[in-house]
Structures are given as C-alpha cells and as structure tokens.
mmCIF file of the N, C-alpha and C atoms, coordinates in Angstrom:
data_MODEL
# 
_entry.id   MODEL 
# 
loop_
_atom_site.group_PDB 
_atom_site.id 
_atom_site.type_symbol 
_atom_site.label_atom_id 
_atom_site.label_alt_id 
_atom_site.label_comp_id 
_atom_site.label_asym_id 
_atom_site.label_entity_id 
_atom_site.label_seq_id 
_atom_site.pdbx_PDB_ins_code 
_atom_site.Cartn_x 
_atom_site.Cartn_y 
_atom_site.Cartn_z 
_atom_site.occupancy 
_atom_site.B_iso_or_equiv 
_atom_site.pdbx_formal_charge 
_atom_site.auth_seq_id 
_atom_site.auth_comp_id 
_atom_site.auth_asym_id 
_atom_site.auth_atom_id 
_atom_site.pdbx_PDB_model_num 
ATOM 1   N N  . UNK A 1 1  ? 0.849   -1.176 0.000   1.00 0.00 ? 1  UNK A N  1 
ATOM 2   C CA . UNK A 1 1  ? 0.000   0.000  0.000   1.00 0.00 ? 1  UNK A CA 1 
ATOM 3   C C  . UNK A 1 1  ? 0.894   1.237  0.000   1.00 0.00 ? 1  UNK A C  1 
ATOM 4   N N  . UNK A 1 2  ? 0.433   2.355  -1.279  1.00 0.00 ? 2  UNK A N  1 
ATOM 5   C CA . UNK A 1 2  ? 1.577   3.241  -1.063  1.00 0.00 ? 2  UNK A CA 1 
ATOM 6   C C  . UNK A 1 2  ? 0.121   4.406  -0.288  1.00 0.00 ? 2  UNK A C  1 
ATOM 7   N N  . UNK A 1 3  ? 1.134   5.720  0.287   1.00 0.00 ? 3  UNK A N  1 
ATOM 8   C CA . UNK A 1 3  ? -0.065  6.853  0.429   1.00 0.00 ? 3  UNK A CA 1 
ATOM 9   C C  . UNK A 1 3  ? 0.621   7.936  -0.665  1.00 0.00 ? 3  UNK A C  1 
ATOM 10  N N  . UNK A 1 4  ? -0.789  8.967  -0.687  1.00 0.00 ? 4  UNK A N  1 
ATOM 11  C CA . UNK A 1 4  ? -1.014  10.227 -1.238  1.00 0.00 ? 4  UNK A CA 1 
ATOM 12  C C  . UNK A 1 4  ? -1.002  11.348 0.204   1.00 0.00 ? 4  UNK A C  1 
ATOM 13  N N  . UNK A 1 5  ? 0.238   12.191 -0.056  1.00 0.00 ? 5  UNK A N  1 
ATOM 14  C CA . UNK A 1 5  ? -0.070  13.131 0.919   1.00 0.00 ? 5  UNK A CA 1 
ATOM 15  C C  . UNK A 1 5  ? -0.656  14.329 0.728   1.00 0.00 ? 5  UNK A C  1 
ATOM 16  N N  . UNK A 1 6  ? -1.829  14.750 0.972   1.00 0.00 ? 6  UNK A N  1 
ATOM 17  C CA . UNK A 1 6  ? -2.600  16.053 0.820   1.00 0.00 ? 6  UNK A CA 1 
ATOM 18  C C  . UNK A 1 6  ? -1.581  17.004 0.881   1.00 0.00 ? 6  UNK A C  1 
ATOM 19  N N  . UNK A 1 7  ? -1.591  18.341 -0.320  1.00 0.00 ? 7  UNK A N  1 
ATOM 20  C CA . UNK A 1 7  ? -1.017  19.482 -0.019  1.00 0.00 ? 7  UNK A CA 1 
ATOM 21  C C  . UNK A 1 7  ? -1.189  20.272 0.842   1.00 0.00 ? 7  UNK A C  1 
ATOM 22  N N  . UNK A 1 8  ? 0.086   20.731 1.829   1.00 0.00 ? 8  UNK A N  1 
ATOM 23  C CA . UNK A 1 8  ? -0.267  21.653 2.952   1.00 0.00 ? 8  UNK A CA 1 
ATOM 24  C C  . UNK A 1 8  ? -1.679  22.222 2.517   1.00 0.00 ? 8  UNK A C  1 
ATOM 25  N N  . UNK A 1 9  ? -1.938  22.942 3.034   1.00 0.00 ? 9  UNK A N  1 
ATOM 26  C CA . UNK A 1 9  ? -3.527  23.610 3.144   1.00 0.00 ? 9  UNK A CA 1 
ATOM 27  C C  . UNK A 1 9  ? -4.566  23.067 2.693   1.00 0.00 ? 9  UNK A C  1 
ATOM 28  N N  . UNK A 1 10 ? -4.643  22.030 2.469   1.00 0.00 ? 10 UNK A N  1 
ATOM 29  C CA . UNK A 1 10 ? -6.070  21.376 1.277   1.00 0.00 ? 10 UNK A CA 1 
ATOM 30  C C  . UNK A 1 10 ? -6.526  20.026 2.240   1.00 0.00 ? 10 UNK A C  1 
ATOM 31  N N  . UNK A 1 11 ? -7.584  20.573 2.644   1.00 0.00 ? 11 UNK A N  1 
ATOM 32  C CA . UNK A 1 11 ? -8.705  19.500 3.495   1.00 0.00 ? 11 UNK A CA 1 
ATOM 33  C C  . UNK A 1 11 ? -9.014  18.234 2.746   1.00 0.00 ? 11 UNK A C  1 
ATOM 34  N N  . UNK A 1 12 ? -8.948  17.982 1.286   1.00 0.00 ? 12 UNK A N  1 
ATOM 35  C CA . UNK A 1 12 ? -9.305  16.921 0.601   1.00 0.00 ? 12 UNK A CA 1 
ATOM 36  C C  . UNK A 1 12 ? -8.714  16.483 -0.673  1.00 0.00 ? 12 UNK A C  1 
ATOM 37  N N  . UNK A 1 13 ? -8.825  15.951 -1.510  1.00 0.00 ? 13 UNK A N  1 
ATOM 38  C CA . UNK A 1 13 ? -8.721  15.893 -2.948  1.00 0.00 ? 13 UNK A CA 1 
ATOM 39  C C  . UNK A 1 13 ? -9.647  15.222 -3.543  1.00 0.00 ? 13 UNK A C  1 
ATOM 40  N N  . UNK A 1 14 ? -9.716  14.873 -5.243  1.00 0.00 ? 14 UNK A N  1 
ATOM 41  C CA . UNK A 1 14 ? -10.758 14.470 -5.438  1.00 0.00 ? 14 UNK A CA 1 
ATOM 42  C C  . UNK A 1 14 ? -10.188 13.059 -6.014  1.00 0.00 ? 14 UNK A C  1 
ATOM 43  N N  . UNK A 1 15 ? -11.141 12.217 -6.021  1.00 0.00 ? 15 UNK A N  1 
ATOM 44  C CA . UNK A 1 15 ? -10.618 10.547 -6.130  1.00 0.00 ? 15 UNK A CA 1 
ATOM 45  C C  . UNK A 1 15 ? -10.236 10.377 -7.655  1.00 0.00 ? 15 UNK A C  1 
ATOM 46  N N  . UNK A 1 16 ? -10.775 10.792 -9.129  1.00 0.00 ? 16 UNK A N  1 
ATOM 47  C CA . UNK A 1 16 ? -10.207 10.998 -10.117 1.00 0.00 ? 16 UNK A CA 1 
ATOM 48  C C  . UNK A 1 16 ? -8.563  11.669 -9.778  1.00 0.00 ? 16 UNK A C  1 
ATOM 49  N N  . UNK A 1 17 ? -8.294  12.390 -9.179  1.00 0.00 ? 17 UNK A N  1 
ATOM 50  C CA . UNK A 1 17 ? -6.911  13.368 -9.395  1.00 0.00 ? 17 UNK A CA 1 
ATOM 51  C C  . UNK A 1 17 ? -6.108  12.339 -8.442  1.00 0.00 ? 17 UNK A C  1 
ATOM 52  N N  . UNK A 1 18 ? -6.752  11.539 -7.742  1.00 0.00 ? 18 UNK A N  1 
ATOM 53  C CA . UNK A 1 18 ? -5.717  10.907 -7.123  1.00 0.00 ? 18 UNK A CA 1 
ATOM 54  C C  . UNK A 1 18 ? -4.978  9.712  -7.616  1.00 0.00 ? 18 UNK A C  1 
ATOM 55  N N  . UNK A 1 19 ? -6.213  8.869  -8.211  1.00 0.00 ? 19 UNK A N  1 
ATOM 56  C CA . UNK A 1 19 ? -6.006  8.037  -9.954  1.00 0.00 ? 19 UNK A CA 1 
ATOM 57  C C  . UNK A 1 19 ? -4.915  8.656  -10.639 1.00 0.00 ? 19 UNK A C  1 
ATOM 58  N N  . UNK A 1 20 ? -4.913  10.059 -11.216 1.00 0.00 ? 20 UNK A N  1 
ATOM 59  C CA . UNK A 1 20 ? -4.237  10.260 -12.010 1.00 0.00 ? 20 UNK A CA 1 
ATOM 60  C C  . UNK A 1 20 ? -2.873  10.360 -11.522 1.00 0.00 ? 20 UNK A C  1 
ATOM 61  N N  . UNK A 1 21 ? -2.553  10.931 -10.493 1.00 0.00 ? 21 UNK A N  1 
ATOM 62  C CA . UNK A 1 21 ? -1.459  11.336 -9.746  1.00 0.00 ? 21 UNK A CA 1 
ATOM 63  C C  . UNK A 1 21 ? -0.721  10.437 -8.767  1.00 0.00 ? 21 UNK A C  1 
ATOM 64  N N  . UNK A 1 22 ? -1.357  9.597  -8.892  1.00 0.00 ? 22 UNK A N  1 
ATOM 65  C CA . UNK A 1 22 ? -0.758  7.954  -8.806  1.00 0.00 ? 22 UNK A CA 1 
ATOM 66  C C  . UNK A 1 22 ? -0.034  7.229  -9.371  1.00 0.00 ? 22 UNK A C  1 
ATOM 67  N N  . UNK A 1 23 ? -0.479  7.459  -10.140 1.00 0.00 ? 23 UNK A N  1 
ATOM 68  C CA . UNK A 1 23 ? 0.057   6.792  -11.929 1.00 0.00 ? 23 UNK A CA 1 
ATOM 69  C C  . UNK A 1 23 ? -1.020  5.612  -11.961 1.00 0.00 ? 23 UNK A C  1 
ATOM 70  N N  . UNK A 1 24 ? -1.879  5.517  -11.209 1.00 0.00 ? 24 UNK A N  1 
ATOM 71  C CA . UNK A 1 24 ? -3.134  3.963  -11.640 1.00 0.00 ? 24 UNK A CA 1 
ATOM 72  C C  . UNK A 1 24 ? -3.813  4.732  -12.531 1.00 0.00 ? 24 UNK A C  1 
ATOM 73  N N  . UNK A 1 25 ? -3.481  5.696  -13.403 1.00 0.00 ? 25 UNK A N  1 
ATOM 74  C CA . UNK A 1 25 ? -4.518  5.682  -14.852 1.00 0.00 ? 25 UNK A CA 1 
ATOM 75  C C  . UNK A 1 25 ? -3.546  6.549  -15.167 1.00 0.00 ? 25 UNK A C  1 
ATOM 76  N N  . UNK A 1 26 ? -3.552  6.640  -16.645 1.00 0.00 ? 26 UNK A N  1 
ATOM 77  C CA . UNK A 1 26 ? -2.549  7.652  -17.257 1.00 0.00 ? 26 UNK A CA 1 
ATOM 78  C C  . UNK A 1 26 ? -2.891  8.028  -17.618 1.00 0.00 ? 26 UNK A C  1 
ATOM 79  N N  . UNK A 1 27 ? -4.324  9.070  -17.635 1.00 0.00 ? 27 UNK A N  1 
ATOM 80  C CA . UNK A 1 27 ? -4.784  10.534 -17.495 1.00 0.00 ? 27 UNK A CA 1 
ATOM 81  C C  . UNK A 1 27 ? -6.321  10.852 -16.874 1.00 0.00 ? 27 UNK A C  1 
ATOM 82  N N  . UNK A 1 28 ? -6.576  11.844 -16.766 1.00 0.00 ? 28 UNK A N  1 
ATOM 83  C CA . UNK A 1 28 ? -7.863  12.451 -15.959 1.00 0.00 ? 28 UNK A CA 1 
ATOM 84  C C  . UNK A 1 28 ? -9.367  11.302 -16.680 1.00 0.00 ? 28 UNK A C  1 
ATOM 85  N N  . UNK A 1 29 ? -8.875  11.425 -17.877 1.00 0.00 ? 29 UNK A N  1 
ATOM 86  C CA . UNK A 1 29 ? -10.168 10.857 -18.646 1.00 0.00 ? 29 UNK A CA 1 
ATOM 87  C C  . UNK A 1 29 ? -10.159 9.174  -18.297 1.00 0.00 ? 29 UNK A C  1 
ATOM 88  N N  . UNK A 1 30 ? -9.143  8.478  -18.072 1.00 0.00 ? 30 UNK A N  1 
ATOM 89  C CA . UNK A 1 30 ? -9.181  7.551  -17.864 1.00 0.00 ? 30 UNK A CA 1 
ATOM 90  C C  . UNK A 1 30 ? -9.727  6.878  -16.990 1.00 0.00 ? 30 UNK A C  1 
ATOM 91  N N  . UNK A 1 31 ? -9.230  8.019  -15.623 1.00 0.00 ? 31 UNK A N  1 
ATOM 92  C CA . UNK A 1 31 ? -9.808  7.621  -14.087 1.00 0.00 ? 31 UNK A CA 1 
ATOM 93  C C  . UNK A 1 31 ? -10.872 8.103  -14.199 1.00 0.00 ? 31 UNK A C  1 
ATOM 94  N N  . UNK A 1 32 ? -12.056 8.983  -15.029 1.00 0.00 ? 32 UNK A N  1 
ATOM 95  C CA . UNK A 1 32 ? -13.243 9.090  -15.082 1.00 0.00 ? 32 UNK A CA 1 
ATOM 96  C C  . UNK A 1 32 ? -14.031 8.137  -15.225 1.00 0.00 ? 32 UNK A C  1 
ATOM 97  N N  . UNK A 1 33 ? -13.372 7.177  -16.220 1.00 0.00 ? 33 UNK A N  1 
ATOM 98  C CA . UNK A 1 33 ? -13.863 6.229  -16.827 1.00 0.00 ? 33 UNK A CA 1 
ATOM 99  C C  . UNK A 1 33 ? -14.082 5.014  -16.260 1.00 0.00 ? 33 UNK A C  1 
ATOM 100 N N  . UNK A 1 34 ? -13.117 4.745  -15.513 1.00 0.00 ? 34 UNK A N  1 
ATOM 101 C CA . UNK A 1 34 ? -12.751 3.628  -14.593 1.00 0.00 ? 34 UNK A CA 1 
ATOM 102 C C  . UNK A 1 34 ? -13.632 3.791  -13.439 1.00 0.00 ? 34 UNK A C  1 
ATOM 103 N N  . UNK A 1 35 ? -14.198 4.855  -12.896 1.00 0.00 ? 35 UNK A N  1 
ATOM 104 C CA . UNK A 1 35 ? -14.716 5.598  -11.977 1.00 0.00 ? 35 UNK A CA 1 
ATOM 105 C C  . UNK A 1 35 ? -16.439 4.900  -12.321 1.00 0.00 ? 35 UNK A C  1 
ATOM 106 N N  . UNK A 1 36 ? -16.598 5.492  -13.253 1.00 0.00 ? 36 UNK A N  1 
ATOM 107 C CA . UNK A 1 36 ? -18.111 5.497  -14.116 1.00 0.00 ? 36 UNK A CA 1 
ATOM 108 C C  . UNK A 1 36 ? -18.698 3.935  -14.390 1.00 0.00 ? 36 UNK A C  1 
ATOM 109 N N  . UNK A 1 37 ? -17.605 3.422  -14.664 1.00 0.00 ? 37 UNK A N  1 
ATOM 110 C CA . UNK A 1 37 ? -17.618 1.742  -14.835 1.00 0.00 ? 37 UNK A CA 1 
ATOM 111 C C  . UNK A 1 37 ? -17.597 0.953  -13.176 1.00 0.00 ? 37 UNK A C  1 
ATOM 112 N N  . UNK A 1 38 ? -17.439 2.058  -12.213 1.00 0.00 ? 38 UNK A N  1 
ATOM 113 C CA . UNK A 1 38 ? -17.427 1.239  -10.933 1.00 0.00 ? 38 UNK A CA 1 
ATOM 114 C C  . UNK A 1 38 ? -16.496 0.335  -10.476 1.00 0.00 ? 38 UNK A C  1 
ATOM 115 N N  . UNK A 1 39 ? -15.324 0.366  -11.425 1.00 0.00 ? 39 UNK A N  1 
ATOM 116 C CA . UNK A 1 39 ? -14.075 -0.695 -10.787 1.00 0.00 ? 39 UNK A CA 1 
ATOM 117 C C  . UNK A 1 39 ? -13.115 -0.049 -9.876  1.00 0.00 ? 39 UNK A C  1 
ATOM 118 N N  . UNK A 1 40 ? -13.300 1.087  -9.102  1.00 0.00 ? 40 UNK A N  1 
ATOM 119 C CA . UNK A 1 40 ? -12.807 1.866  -8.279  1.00 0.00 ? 40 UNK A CA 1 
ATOM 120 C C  . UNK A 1 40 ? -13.725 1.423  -6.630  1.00 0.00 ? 40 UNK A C  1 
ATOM 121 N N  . UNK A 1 41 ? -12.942 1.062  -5.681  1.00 0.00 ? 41 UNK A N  1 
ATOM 122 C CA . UNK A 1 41 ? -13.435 0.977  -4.044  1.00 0.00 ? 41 UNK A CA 1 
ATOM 123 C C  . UNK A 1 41 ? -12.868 2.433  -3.058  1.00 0.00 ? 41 UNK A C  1 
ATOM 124 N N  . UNK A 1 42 ? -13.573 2.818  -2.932  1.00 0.00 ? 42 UNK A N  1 
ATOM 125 C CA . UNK A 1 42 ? -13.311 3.961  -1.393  1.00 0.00 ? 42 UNK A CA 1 
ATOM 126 C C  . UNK A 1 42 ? -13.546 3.288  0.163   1.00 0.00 ? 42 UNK A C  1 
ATOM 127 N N  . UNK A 1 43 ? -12.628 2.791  0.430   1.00 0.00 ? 43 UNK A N  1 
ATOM 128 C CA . UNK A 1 43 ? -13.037 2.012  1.643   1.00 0.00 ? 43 UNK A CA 1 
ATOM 129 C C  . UNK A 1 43 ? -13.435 0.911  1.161   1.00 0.00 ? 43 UNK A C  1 
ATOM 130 N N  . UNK A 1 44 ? -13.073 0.141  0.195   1.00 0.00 ? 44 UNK A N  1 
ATOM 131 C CA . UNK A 1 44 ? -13.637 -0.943 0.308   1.00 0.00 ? 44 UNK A CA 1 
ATOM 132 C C  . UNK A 1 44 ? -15.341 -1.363 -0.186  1.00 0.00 ? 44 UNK A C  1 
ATOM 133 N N  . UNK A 1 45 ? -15.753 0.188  -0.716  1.00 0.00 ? 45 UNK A N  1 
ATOM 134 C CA . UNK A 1 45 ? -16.882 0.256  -1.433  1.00 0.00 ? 45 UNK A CA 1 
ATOM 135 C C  . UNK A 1 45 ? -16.718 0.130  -2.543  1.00 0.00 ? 45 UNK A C  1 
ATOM 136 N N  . UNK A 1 46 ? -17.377 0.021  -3.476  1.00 0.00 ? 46 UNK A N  1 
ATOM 137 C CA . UNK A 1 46 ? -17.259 1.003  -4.993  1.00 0.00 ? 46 UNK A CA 1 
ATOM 138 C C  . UNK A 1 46 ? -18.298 2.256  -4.918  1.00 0.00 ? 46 UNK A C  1 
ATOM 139 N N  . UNK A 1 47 ? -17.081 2.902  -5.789  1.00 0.00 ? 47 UNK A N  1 
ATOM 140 C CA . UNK A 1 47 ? -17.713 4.297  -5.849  1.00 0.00 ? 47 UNK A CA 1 
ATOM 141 C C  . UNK A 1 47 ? -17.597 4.871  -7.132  1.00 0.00 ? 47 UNK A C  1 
ATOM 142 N N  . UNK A 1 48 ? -18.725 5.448  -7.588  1.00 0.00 ? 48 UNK A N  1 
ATOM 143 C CA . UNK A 1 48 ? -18.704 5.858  -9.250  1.00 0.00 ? 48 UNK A CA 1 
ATOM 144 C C  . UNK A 1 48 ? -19.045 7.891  -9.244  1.00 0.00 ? 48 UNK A C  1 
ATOM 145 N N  . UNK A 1 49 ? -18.752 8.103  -7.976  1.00 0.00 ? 49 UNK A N  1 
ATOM 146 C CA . UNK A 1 49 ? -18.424 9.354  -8.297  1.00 0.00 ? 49 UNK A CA 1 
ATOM 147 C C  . UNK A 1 49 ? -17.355 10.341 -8.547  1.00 0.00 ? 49 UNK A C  1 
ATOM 148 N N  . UNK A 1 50 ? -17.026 10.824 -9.415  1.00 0.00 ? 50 UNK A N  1 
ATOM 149 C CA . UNK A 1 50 ? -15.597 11.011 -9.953  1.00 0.00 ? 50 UNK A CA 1 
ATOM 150 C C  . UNK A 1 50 ? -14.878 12.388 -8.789  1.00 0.00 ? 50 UNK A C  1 
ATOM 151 N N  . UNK A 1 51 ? -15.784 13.440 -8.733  1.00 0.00 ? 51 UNK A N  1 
ATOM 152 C CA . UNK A 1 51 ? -15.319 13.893 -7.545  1.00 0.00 ? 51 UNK A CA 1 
ATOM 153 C C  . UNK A 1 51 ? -15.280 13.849 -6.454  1.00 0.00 ? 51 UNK A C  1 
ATOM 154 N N  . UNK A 1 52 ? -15.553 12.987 -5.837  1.00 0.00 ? 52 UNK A N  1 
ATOM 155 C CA . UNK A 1 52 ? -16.053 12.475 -4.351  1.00 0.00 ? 52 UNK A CA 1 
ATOM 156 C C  . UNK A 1 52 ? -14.383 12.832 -3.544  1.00 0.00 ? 52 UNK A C  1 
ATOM 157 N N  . UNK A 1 53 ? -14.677 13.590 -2.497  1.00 0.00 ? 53 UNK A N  1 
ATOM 158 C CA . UNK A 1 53 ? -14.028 14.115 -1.656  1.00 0.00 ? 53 UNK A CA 1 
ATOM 159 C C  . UNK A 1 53 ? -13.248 13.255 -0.888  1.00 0.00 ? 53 UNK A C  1 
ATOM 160 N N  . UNK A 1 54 ? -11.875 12.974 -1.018  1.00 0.00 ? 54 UNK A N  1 
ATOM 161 C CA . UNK A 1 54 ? -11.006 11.872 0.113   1.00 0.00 ? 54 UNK A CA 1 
ATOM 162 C C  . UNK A 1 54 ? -10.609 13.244 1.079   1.00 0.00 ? 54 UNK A C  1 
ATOM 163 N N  . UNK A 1 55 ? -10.678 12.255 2.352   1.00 0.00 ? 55 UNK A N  1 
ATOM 164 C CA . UNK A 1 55 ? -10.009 12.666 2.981   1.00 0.00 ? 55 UNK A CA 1 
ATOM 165 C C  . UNK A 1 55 ? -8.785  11.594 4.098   1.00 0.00 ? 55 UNK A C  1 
ATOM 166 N N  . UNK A 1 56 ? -7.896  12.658 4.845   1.00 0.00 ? 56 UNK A N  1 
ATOM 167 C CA . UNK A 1 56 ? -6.998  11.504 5.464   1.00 0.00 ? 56 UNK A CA 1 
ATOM 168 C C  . UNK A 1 56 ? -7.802  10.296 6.035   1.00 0.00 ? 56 UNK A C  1 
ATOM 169 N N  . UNK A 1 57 ? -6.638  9.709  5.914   1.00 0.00 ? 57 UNK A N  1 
ATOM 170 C CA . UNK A 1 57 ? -7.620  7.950  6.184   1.00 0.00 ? 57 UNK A CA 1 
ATOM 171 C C  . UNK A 1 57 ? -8.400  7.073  5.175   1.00 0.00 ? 57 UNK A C  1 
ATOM 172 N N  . UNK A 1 58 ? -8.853  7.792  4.384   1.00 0.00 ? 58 UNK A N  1 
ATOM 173 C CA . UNK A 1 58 ? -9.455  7.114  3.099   1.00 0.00 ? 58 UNK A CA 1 
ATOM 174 C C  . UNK A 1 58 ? -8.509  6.213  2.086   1.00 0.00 ? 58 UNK A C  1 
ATOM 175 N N  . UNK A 1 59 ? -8.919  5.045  1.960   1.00 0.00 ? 59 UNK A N  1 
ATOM 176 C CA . UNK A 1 59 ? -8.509  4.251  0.829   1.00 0.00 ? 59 UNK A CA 1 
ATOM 177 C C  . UNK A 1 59 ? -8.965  4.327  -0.303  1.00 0.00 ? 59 UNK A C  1 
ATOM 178 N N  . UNK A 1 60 ? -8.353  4.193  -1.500  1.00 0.00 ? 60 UNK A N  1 
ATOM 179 C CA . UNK A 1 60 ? -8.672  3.994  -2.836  1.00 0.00 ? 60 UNK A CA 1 
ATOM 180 C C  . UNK A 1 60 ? -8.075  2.820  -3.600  1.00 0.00 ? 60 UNK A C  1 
ATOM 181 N N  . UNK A 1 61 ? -8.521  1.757  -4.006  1.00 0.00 ? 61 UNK A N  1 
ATOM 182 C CA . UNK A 1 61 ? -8.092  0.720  -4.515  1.00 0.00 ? 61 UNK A CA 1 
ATOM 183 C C  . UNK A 1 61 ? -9.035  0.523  -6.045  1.00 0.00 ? 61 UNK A C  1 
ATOM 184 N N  . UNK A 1 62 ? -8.004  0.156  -6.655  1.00 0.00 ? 62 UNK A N  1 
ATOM 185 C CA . UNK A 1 62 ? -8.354  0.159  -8.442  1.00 0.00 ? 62 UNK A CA 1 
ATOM 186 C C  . UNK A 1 62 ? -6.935  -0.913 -8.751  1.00 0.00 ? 62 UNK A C  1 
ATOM 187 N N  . UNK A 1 63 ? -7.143  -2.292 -9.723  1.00 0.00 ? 63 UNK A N  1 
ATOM 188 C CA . UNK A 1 63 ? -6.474  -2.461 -10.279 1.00 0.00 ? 63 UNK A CA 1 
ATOM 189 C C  . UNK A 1 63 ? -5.522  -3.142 -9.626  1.00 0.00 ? 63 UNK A C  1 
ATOM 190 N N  . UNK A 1 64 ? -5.773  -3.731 -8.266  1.00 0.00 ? 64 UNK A N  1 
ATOM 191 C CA . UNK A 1 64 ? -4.746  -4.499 -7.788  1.00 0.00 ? 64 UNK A CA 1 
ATOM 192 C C  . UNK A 1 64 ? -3.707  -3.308 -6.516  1.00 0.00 ? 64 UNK A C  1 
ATOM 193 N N  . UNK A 1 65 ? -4.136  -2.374 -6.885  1.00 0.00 ? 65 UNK A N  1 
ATOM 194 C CA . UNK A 1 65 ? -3.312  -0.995 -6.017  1.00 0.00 ? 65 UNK A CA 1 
ATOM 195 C C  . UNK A 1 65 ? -3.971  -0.618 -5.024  1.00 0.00 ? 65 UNK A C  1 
ATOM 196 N N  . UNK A 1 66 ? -3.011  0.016  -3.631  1.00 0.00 ? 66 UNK A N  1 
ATOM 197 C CA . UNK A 1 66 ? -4.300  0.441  -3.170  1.00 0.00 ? 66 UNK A CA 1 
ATOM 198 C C  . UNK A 1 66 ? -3.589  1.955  -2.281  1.00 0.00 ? 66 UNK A C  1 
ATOM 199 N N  . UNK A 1 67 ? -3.816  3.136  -2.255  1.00 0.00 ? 67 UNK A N  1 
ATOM 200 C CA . UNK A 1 67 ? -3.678  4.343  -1.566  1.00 0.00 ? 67 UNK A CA 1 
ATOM 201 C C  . UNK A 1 67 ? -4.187  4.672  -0.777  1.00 0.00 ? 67 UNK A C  1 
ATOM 202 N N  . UNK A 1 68 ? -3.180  5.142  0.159   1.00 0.00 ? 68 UNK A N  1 
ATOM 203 C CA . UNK A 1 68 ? -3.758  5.387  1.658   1.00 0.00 ? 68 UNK A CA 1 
ATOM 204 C C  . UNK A 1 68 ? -3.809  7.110  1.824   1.00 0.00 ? 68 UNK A C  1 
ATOM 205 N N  . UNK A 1 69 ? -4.932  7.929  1.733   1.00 0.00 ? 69 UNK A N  1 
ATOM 206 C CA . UNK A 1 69 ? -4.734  9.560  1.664   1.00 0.00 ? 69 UNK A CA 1 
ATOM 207 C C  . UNK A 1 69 ? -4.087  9.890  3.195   1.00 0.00 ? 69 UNK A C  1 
ATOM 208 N N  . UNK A 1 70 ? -3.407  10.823 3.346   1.00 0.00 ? 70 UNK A N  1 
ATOM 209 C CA . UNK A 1 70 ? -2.803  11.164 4.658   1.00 0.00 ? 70 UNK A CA 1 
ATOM 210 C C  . UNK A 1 70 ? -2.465  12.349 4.505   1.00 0.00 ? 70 UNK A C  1 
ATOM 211 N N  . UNK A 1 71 ? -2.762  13.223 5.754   1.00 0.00 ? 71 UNK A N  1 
ATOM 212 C CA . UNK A 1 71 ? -2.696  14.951 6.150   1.00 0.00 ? 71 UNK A CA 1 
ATOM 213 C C  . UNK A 1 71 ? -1.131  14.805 5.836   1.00 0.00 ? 71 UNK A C  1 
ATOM 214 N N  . UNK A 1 72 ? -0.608  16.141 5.158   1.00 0.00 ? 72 UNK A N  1 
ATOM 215 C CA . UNK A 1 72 ? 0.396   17.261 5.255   1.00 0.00 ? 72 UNK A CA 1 
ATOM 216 C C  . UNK A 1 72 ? 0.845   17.387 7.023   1.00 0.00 ? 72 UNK A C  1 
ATOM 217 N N  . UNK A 1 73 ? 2.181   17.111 6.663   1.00 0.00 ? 73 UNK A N  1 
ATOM 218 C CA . UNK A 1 73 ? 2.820   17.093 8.287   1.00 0.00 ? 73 UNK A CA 1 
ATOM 219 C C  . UNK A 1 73 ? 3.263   18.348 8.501   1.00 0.00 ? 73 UNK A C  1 
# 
C-alpha cells in the first residue's frame, strides 16, 4: 500500500486526481472512466463518483493498487 499526501492547506482531494497522480490511470479521462464503470473501491466500497471528496484515512483501490490519503505534516 503506497499513500497520497494532501497538499499543505487542502482538506481533501478528489478521487479521479488521485487516480491520475498515482500513476493507476494515465490521465484524468481515464480515471473518469474507470470511476463510471465502478471498478474503483473507497473504503472498500465502490464508488462511481468522480469527484467524491477523500479525505486523510481514506482508501482507494483500483487495479490491484491500493492508496492510503494522509494529512500534510
């Protein structure tokens, strides 16, 4: 499990940008897509909303991968 660390000041991100900025999709449109098709889990759910708000503590798993979001130290 790798993590995503939120940029100082930013309460959240959105679960597409975190796809992308991962490298588990190689671009915005992709992780939309992947999103829309429902092969994306938030916690262990699936979730087909492309902006849906992570915050620290939240998992995202797609594809065998899985990201752990975590606050700016």
């Amino acid at each position: 499990m790798s993590e995503f660390t939120l940029n100082s000041g930013d309460e959240y991100i959105e679960l597409y940008k975190v796809l992308k900025a991962e490298g588990m999709t190689s671009a915005g449109a992709e992780a939309k897509h992947a999103i829309a098709e429902g092969l994306v889990l938030v916690n262990n759910e699936v979730e087909t909303r492309k902006r849906k708000k992570l915050l620290p503590g939240d998992l995202v798993s797609f594809n065998g991968e899985t990201v752990k979001i975590v606050a700016a130290q």
